[in-house]
N, C-alpha and C positions, 0 to 999 in steps of 0.2 A: 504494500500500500504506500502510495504517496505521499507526501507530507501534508497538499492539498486536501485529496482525499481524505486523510484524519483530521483536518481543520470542519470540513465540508460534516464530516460526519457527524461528531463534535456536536457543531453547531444543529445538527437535527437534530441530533438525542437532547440537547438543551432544549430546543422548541417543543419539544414533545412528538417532533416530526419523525418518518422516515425518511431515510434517504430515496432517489429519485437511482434507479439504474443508468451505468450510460449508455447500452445497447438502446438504437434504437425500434420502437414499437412498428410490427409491421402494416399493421393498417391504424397511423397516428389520427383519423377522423374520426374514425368508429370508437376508439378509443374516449375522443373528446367528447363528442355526442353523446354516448354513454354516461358518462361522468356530469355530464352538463342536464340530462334528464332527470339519473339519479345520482345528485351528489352524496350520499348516505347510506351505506348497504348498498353499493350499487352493484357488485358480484348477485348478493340476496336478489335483488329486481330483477335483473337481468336474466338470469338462471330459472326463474320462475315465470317471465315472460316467455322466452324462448323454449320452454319446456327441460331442461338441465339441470344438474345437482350445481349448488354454490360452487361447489370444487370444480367444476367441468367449468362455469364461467369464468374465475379466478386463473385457470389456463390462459383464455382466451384474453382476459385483460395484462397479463403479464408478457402476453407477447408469445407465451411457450408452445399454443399451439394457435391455427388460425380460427377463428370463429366459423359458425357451420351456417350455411344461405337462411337458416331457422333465424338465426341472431339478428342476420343484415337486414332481413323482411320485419320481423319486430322493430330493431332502430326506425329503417325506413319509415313505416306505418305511422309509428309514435310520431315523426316530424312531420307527415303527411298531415296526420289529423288536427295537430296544431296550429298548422297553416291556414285552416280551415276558415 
């Protein structure tokens, strides 16, 4: 680890924060969207929207796997109807 990185860290464990990964997230919209729908639980939401266990959305937000067309049709929908 860097020296940065242990400043960087540091300073989120003082905030009560985590830290942020520096890989980037491969679909970073769907990501935001998400988060911006449900900022709160938003794995809980998401998982239950899409029909999936928390665990399986928690994949899909961390990057580790892609989200499944079930996800993108929920997102989509959610911003559909709010346009409304």
């Amino acid at each position: 680890m860097v020296e940065s990185d242990s400043i960087d860290l540091a300073r989120a464990i003082q905030n009560g924060r985590t830290s942020v990964p520096d890989r980037e997230h491969p679909f970073p919209d769907f990501l935001v969207s998400v988060r911006a729908m449900w900022p709160r639980k938003t794995a809980a939401h998401l998982g239950a929207a899409a029909g999936v266990t928390e665990r399986a959305a928690k994949f899909w937000l961390s990057g580790d796997r892609d989200p499944s067309p079930e996800a993108f049709r929920v997102v989509f929908n959610k911003i559909a109807t709010r346009r409304k």
